[in-house]
Z-matrix of the N, CA and C atoms (Angstrom, degrees):
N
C 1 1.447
C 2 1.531 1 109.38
N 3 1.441 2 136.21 1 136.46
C 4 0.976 3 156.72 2 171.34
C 5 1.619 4 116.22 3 -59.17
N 6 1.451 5 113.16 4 107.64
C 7 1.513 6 108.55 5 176.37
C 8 1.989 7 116.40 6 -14.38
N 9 1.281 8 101.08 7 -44.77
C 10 1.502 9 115.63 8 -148.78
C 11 1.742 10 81.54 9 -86.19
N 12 0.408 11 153.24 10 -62.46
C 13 1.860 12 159.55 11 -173.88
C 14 1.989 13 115.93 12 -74.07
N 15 1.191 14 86.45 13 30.63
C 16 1.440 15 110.32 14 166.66
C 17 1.441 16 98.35 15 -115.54
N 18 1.635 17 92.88 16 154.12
C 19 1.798 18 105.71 17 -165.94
C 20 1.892 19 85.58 18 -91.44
N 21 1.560 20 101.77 19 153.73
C 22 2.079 21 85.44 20 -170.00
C 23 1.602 22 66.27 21 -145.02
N 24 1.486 23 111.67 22 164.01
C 25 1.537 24 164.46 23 178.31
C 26 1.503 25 100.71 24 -104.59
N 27 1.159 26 112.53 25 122.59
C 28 1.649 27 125.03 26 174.33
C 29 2.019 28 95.15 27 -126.84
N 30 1.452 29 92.54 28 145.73
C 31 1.333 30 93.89 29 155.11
C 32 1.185 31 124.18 30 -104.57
N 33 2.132 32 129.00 31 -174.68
C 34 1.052 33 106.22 32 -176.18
C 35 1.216 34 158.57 33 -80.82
N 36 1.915 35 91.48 34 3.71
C 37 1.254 36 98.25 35 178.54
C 38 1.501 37 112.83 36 -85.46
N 39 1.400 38 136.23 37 -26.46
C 40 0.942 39 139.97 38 153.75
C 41 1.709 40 127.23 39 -47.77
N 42 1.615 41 118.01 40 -21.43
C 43 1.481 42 125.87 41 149.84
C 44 1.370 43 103.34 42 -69.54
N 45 0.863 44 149.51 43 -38.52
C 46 1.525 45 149.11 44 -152.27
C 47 1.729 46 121.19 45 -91.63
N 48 1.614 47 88.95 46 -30.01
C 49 1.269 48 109.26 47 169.39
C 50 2.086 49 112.38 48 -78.24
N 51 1.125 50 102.70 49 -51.47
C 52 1.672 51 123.56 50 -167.35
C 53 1.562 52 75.53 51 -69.79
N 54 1.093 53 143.98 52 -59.65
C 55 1.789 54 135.81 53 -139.34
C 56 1.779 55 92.88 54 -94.99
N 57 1.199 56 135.78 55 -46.75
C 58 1.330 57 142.34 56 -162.14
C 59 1.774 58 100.48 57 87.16
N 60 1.379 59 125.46 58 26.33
C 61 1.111 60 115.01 59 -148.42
C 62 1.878 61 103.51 60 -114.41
N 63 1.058 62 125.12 61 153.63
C 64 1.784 63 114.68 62 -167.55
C 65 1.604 64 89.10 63 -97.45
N 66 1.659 65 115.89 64 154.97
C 67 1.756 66 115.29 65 -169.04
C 68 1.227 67 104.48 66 -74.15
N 69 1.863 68 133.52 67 -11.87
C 70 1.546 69 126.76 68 159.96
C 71 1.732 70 106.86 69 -63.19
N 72 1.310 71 90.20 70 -38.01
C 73 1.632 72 76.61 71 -160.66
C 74 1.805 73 101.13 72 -83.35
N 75 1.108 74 142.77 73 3.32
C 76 1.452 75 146.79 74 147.13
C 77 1.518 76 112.61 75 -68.47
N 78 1.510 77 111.52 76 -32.20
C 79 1.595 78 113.35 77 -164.30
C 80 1.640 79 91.24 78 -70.84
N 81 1.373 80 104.81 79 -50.08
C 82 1.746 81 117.24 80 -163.68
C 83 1.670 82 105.54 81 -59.59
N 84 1.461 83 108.63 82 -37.95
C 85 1.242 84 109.90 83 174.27
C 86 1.752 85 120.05 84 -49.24
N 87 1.387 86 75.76 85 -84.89
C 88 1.825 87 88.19 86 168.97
C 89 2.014 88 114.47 87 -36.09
N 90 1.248 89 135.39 88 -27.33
C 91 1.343 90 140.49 89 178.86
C 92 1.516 91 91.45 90 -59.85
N 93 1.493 92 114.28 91 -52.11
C 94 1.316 93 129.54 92 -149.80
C 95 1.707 94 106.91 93 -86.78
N 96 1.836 95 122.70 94 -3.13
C 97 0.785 96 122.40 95 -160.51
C 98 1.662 97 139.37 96 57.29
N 99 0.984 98 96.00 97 34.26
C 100 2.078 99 105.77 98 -145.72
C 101 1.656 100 84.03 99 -112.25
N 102 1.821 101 128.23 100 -55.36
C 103 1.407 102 129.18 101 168.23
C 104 1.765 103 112.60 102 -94.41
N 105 1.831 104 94.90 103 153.63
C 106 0.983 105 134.62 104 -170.78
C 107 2.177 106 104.93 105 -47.34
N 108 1.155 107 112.46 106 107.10
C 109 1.534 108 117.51 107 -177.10
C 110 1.607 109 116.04 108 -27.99
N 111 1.362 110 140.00 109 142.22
C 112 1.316 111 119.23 110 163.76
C 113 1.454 112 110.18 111 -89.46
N 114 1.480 113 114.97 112 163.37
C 115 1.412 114 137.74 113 -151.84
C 116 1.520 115 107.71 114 -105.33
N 117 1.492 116 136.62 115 116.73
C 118 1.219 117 133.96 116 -164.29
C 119 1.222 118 104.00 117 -64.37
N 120 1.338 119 145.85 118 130.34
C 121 1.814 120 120.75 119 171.32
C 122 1.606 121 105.40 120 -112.60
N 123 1.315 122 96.42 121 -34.96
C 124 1.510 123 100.33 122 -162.08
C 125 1.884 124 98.65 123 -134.29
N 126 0.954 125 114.71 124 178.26
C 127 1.787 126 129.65 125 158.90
C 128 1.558 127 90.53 126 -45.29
N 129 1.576 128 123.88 127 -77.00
C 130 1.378 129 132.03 128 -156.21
C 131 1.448 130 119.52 129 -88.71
N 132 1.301 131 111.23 130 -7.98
C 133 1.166 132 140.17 131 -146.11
C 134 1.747 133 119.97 132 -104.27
N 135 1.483 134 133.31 133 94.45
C 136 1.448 135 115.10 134 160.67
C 137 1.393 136 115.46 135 -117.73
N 138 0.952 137 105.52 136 164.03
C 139 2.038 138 114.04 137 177.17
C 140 1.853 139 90.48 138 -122.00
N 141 1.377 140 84.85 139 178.65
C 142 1.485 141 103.10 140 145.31
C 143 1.668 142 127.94 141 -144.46
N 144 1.126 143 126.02 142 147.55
C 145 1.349 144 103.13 143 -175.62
C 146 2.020 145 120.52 144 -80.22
N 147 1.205 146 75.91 145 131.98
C 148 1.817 147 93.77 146 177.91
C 149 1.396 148 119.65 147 -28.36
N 150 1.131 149 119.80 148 -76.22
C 151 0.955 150 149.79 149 -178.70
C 152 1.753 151 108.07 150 -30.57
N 153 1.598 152 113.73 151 -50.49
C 154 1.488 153 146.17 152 -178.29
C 155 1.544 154 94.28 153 -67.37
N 156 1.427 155 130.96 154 -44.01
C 157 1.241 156 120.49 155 -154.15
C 158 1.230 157 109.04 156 -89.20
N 159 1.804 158 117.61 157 -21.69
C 160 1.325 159 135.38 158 -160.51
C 161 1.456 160 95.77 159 -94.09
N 162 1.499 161 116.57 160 -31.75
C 163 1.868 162 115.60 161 179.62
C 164 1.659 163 80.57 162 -64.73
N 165 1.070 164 123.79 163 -111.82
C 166 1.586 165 135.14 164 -167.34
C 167 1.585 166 107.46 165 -0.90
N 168 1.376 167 129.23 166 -55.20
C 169 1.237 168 138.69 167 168.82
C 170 1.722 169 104.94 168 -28.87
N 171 1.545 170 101.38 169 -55.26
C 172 1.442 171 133.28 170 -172.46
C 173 1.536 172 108.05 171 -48.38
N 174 1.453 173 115.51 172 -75.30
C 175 0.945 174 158.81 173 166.61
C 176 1.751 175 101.50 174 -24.53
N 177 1.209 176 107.62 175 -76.37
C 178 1.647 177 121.75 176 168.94
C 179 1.291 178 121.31 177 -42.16
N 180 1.683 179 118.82 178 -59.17
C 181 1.248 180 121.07 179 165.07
C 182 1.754 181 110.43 180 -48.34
N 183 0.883 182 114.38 181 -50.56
C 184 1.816 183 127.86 182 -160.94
C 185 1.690 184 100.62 183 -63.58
N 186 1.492 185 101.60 184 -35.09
C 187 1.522 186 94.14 185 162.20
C 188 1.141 187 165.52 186 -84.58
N 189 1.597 188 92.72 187 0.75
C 190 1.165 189 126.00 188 -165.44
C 191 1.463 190 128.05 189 -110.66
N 192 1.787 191 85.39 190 -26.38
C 193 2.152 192 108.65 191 166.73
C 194 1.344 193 113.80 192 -90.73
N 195 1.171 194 100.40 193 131.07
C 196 1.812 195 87.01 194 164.51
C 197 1.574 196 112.47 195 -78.16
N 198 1.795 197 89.68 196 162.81
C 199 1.608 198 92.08 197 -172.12
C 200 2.119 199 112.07 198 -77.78
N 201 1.373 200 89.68 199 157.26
C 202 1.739 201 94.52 200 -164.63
C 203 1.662 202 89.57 201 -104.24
N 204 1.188 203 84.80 202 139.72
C 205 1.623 204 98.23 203 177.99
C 206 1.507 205 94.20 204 -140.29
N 207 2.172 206 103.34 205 124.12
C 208 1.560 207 109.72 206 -178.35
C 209 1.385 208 107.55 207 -114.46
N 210 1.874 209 91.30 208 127.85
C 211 1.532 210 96.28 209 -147.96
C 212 1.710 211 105.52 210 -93.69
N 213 1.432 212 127.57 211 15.58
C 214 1.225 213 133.14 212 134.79
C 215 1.204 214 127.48 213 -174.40
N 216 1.412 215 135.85 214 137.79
C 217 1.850 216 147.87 215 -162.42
C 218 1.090 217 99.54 216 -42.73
N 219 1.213 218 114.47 217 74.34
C 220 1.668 219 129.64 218 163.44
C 221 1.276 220 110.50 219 -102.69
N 222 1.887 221 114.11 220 33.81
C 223 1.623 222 108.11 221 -178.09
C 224 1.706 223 93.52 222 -106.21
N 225 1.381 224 100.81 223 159.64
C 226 1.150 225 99.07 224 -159.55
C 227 1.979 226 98.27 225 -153.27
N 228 1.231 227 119.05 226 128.26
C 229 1.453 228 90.21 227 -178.55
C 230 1.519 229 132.69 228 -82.34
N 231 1.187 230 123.42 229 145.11
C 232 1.339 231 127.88 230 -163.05
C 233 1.684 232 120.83 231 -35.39
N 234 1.358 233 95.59 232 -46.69
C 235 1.764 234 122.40 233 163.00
C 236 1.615 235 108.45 234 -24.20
N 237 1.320 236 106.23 235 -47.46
C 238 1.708 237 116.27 236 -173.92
C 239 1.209 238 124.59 237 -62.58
N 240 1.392 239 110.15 238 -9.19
C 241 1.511 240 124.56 239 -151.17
C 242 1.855 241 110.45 240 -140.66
N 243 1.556 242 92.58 241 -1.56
C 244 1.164 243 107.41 242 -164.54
C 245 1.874 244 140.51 243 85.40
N 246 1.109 245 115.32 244 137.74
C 247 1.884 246 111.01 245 -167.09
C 248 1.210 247 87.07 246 -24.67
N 249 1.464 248 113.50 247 179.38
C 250 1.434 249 146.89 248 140.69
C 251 1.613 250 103.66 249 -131.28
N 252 1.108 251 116.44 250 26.23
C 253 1.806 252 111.71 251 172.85
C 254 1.393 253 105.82 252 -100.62
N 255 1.135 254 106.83 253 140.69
C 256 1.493 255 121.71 254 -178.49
C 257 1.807 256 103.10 255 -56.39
N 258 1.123 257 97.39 256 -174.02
C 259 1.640 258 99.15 257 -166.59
C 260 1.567 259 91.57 258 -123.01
N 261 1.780 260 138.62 259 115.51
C 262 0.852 261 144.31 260 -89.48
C 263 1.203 262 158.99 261 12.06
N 264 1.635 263 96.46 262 21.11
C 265 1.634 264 96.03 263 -176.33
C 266 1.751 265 115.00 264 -70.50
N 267 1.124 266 116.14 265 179.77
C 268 1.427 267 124.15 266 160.10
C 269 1.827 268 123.85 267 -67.18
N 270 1.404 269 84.46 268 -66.47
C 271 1.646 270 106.63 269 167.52
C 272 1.620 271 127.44 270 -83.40
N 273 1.013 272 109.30 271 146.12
C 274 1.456 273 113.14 272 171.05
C 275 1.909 274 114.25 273 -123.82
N 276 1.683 275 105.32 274 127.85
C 277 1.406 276 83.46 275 179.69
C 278 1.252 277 120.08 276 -114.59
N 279 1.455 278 88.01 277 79.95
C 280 1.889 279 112.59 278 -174.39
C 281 1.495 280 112.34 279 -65.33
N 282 1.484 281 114.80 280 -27.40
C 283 1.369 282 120.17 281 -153.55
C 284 1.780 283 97.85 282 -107.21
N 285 1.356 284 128.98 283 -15.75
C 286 0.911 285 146.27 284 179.70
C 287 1.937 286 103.91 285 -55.08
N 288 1.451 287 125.51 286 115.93
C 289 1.192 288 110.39 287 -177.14
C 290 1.828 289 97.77 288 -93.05
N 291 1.805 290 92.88 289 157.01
C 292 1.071 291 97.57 290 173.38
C 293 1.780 292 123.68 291 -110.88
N 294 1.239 293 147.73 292 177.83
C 295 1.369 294 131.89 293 158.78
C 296 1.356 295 131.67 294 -165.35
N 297 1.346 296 109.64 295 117.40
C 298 1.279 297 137.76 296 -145.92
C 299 1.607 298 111.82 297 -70.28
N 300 1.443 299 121.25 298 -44.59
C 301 1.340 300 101.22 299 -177.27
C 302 1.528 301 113.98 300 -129.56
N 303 1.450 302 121.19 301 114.12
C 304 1.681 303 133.67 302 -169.07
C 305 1.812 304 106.31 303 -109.68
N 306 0.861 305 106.22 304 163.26
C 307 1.758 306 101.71 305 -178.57
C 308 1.784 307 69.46 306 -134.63
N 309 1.758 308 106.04 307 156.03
C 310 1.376 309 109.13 308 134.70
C 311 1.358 310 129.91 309 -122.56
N 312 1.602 311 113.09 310 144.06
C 313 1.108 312 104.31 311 -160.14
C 314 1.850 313 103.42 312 -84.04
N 315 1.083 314 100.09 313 -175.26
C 316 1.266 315 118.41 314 170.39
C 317 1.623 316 122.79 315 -91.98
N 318 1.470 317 107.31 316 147.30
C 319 1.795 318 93.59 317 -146.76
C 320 1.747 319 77.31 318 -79.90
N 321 1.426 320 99.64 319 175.28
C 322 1.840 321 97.48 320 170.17
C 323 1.478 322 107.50 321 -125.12
């Protein structure tokens, strides 16, 4: 198993950081059932799991955009059109596709 695909324990300042969120306004959440439970670790001790905080993160964003619907393969890679990398950069994101025409729909 891959470091990164291990289930991991964050504390709260590290929720607070990932959420932008203040630890009342996580506590109130969680009362309300709305955020991810914290995790007993110790006597003094809770985490939460990562993984849980980043779905919800997910979750929040997803509710808030409407969904994009691309209304034809007008992606094209950047390369075609020329870099967009600065002129000393390291990277170039030549390979990066781009796409020009999206409608959004309306949620239903």
């Amino acid at each position: 198993m891959h470091e990164s695909d291990r289930p991991r324990l964050i504390r709260i300042n590290e929720v607070m950081r990932i959420t932008g969120l203040a630890k009342s306004t996580i506590d109130a959440l969680i009362a309300e059932n709305r955020f991810p439970k914290r995790v007993k670790v110790a006597p003094r001790t809770t985490g939460w799991v990562e993984s849980e905080v980043l779905e919800w993160v997910q979750s929040v964003i997803d509710r808030h955009r409407p969904p994009v619907e691309v209304l034809e393969n007008a992606c094209s890679p950047v390369g075609s059109f020329g870099s967009i990398a600065a002129p000393n950069r390291k990277h170039s994101l030549e390979s990066v596709p781009v796409c020009a025409r999206v409608r959004v729909r309306p949620r239903d």
